[in-house]
N, C-alpha and C positions, 0 to 999 in steps of 0.2 A: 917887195910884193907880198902880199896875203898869200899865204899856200890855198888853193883850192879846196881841199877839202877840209879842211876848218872851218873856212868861211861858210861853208854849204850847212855842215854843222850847225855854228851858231844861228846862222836863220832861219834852219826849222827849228831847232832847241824854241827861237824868240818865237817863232809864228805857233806852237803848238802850245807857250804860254797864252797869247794872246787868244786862240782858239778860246783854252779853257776858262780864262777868264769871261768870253763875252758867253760862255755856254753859261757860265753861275753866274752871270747879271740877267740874262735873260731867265733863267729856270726860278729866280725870286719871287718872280711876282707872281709867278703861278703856282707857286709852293701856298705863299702868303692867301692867293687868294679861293687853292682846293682845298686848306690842309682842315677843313670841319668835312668834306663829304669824298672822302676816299673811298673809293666804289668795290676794291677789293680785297673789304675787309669784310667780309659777312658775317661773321662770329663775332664782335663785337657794335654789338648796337650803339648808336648814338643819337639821344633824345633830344631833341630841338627843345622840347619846355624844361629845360634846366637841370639841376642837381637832383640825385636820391635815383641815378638808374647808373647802370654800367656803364662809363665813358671811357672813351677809347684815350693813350696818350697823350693825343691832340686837342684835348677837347678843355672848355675854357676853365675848368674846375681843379683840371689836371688828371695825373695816373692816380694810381693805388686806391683806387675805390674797387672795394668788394664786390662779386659777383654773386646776387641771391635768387632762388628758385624765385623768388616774387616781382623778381623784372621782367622785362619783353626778353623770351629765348631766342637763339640763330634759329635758323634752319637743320643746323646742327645735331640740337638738345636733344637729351632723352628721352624730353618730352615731345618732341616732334615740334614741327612747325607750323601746327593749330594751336598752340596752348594758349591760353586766355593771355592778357596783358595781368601785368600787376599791379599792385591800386598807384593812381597818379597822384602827386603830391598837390595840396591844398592851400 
């Protein structure tokens, strides 16, 4: 005979694998298809017409792009959150 509380064991151990698996098949596709307009990121902007402004991580260009007074500021900036836009790329 199986000792009872082993067995009780291994089937939550199994059922809280299987949990987390359908929790990360399900959270895929919603990763895949918010991950350009994450809404709680206000500090950094993300420009729908392309390259040459501040892109967040996620964004199709990639990281490590500079951040210059001449792009769109957050809400944030020290310039406040009127400051004009900066010139758009041509």
């Amino acid at each position: 005979m199986f000792d009872q509380k082993n067995t009780g064991e291994i089937i939550g151990c199994c059922f809280a694998w299987l949990l987390s698996l359908q929790v990360d098949q399900a959270a895929q596709p919603l990763l895949q298809k918010n991950i350009y307009s994450f809404k709680f990121i206000p500090t950094i902007p993300i420009d729908p017409t392309g390259p040459g402004y501040p892109l967040s991580p996620f964004s199709p260009t990639g990281p490590g792009k500079p951040f210059t007074p001449s792009h769109p500021l957050s809400p944030f900036s020290p310039e406040g959150p009127s400051s004009p836009l900066g010139p758009k790329n041509k």
